[in-house]
C-alpha positions as CSV (number, residue, x, y, z in Angstrom):
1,X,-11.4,118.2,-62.9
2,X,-8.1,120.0,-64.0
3,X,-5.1,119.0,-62.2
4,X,-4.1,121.5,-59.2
5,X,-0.9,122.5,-61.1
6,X,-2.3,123.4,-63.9
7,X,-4.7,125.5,-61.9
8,X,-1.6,127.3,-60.8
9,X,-0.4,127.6,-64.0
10,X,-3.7,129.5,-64.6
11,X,-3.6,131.6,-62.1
12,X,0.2,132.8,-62.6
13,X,-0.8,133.7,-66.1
14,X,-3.7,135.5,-65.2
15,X,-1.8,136.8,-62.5
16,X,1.0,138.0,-64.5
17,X,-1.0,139.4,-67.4
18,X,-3.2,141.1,-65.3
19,X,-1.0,142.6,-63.1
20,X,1.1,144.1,-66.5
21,X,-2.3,145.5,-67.5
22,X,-2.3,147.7,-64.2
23,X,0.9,148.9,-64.5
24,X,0.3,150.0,-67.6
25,X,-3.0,151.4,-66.6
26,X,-0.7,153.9,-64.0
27,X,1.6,154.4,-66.3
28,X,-0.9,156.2,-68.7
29,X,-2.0,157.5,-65.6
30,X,0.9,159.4,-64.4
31,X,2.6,160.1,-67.8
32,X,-0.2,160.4,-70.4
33,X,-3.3,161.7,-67.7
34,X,-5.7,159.7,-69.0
35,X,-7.1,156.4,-68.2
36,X,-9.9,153.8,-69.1
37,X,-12.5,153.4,-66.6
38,X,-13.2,149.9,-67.0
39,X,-9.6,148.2,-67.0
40,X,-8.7,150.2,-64.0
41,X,-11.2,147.8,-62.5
42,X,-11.2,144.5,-64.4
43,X,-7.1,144.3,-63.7
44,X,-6.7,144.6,-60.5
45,X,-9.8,142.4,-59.6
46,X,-8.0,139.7,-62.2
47,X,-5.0,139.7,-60.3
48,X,-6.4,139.5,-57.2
49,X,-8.6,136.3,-58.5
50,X,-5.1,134.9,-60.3
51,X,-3.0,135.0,-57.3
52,X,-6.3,133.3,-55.1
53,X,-5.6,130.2,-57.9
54,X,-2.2,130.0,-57.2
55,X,-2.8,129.5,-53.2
56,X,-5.8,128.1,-52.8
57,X,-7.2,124.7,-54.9
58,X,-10.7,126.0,-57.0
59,X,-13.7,126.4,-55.2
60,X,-15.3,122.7,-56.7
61,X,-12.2,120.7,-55.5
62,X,-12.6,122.4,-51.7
63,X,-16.4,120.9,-51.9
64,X,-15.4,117.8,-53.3
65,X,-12.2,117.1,-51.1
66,X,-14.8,118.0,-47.9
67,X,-17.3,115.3,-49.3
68,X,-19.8,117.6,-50.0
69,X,-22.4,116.4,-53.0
70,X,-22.1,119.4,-55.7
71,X,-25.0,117.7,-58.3
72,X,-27.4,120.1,-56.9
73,X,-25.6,123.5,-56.8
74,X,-25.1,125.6,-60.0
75,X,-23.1,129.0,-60.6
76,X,-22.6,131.2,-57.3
77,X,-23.7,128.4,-55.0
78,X,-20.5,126.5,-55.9
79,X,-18.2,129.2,-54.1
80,X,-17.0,128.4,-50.9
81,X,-16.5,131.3,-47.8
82,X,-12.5,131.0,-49.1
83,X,-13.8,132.1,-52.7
84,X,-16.3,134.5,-51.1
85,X,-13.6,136.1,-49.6
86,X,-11.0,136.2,-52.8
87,X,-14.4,137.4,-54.9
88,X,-14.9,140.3,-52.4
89,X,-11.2,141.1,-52.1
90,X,-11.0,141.1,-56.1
91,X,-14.0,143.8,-56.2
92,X,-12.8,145.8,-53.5
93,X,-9.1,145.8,-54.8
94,X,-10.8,146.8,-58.8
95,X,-12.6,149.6,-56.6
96,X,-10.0,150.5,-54.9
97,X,-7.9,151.2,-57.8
98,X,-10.3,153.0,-60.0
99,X,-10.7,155.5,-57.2
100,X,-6.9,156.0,-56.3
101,X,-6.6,156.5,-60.5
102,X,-9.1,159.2,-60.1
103,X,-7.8,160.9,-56.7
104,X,-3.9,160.8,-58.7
C-alpha cells in the first residue's frame, strides 16, 4: 500500500499539472481561437481526480480500513460510492469544460 502522504503528494502533482494544462487550454482559447478537443476533457477530469487524492485516502485503503476482504474484486469493483462520486464529478467537470470551450 503507498503511504497516505505520498498519496497526497500524487494528487497535488496531478492536481497542479493538470490544472496548468486547463489554463492553458483557455488561454489558447480566448487568445489563439482554437483548442484541442481531447485535453479540454482529460484536464479538467485530472484535476478533479488529483484534488479527490488529496482529501480523501484511495479507494483500496477505504475497503481495507472498513474490513472489507478485496481478494475477490478486480478493476471497477474496487471503487467505493466516495470514488463513484469523484469518478462522476471528474467526467462531468471534463464535459463540462469541453462545452463551455465550444460555447466561448
Amino acid at each position: 500500500m503507498i503511504p497516505r502522504a505520498r498519496q497526497r503528494w500524487g494528487g497535488v502533482f496531478i492536481a497542479l499539472l493538470s490544472g496548468g494544462f486547463t489554463v492553458w487550454e483557455w488561454y489558447t482559447r480566448l487568445q489563439r481561437g482554437y483548442f484541442y478537443e481531447k485535453a479540454s476533457v482529460i484536464f479538467p477530469a485530472f484535476l478533479v481526480l488529483g484534488i479527490g487524492l488529496i482529501l480523501f485516502p484511495g479507494y483500496k485503503e477505504e475497503r481495507l480500513a472498513r474490513g472489507e476482504d478485496i481478494s475477490a474484486l478486480t478493476g471497477m469493483q474496487l471503487l467505493t460510492p466516495r470514488w463513484w462520486g469523484i469518478l462522476i464529478g471528474a467526467l462531468a467537470a471534463g464535459f463540462g469544460n469541453y462545452l463551455l470551450l465550444r460555447a466561448v
